[in-house]
C-alpha positions as CSV (number, residue, x, y, z in Angstrom):
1,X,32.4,-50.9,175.3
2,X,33.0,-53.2,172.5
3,X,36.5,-53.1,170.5
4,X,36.3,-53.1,166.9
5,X,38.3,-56.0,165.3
6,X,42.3,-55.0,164.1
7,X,42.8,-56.7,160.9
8,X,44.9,-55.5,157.7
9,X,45.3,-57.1,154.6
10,X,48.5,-56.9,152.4
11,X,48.6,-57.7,148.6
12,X,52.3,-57.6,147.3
13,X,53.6,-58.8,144.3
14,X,57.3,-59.6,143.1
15,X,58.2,-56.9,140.3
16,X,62.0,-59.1,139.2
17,X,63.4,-61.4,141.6
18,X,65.0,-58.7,144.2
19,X,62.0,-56.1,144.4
20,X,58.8,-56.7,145.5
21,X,55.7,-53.7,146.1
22,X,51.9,-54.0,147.2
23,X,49.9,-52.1,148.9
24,X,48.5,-53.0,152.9
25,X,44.5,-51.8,153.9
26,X,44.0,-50.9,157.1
27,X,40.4,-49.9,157.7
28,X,41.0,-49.1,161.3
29,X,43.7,-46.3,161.0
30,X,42.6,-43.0,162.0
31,X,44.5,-41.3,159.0
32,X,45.9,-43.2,155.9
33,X,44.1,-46.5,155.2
34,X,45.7,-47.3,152.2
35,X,49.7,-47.5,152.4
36,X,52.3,-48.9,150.0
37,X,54.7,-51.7,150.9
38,X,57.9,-52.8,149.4
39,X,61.4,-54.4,149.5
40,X,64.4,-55.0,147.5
41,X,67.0,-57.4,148.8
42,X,70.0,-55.8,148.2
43,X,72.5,-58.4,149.0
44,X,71.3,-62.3,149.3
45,X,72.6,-64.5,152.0
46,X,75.7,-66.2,151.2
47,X,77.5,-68.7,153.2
48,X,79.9,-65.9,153.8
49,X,77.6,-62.8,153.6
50,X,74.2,-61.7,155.5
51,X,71.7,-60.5,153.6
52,X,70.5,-57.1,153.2
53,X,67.2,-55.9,152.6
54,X,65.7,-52.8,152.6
55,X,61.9,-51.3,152.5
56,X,59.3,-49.5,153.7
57,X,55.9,-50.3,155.7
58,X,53.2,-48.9,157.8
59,X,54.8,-47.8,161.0
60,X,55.8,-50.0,163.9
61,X,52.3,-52.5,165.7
62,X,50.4,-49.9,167.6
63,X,51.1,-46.7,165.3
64,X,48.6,-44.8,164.8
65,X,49.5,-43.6,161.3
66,X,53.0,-43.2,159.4
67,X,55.6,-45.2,157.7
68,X,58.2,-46.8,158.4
69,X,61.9,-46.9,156.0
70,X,64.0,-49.2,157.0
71,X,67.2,-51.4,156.4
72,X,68.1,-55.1,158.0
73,X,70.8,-57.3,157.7
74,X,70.0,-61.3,158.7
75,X,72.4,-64.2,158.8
76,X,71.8,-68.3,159.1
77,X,73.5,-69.3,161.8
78,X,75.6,-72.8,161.0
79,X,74.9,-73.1,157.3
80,X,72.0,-74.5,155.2
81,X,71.0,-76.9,157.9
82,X,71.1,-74.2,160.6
83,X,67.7,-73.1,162.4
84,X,68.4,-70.0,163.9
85,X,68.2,-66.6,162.1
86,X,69.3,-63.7,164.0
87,X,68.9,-59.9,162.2
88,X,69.2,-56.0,162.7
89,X,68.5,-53.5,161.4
90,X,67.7,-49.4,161.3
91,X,64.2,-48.0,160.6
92,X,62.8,-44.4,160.6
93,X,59.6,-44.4,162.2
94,X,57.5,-41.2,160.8
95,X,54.9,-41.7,163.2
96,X,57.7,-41.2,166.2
97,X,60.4,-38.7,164.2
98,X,62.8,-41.2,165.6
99,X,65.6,-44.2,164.2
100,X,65.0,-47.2,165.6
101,X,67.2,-50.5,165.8
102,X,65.1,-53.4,165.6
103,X,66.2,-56.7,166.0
104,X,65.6,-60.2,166.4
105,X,66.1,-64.1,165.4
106,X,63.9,-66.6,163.4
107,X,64.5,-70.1,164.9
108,X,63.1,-73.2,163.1
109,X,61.7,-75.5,165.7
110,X,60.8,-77.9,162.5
111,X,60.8,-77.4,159.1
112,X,57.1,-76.0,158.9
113,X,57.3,-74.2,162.3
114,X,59.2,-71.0,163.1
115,X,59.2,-68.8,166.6
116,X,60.3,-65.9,166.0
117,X,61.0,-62.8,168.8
118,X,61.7,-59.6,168.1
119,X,62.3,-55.9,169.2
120,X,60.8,-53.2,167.1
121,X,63.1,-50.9,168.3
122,X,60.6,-49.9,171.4
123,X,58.5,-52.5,172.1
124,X,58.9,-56.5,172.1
125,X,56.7,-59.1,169.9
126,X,56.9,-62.5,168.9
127,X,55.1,-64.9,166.5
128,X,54.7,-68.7,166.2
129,X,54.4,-69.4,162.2
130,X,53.5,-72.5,160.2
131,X,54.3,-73.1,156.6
132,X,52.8,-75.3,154.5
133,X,53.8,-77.0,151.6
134,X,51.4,-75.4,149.5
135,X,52.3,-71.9,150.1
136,X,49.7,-71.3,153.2
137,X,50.9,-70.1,156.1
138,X,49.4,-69.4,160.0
139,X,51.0,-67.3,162.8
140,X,49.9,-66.7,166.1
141,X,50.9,-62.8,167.1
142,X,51.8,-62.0,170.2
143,X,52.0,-57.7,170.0
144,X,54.0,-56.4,172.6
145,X,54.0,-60.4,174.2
146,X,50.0,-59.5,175.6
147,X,48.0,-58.8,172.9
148,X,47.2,-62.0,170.8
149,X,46.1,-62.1,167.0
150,X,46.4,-64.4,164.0
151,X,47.6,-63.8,160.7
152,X,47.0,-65.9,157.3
153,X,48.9,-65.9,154.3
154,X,49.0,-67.2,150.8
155,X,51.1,-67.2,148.1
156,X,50.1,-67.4,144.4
């Protein structure tokens, strides 16, 4: 049996400088194909203070359906010249009726290449991401470390 492609496609905008909404297309989701998507940094990262972000999102990688409502706090680790950016945070996961504590740490091998593993609150994931100077970026996914895709990005 042949598997149908997995691919979504995101299109968010920044409304002032802390909020941003879209909207994310998922053509292979049994229920809701259309969901919205936004954050608003609540707190930016200060050499003293982590940063705080909260938001909402289709549900966790391999959800079925739902959304997810969640808030993360994520701190540089030795200053402006420090690679490694550990976070945490709470989500509600509709799909599951459940909060979740996911977590994880962005770490800068260069300055256009970023690994980052996480925890969803279940399941672990990780991504390989490079940046361009342009604004184009590429990231291998690796859902739940066995399941390999690629994602492409582009700011305006």
């Amino acid at each position: 049996m042949q598997q149908r492609p997995r691919w979504r496609t995101t299109l968010t905008g920044r409304v002032s400088p802390r909020f941003q909404v879209g909207v994310e297309y998922n053509p292979n989701a049994p229920k809701e194909k259309v969901n919205p998507v936004g954050n608003y940094f609540i707190q930016a990262e200060t050499e003293s203070k982590p940063g705080i972000v909260a938001g909402f999102s289709s549900d966790r990688i391999g959800t079925p359906y739902g959304m997810s409502y969640f808030v993360s706090a994520q701190k540089q680790l030795g200053g402006e010249s420090g690679r490694v950016a550990p976070y945490i945070g709470l989500s509600y996961s509709e799909f599951g009726k459940e909060i979740l504590t996911p977590f994880g740490a962005s770490i800068g091998l260069r300055d256009d290449l970023v690994l980052l593993p996480m925890c969803d609150g279940k399941y672990g994931h990780t991504t390989l991401s490079w940046f361009s100077k342009r604004g184009e970026s590429i990231s291998l996914i690796a859902a739940f470390n066995k399941r390999f895709g690629i994602a492409f990005a582009r700011n305006f």
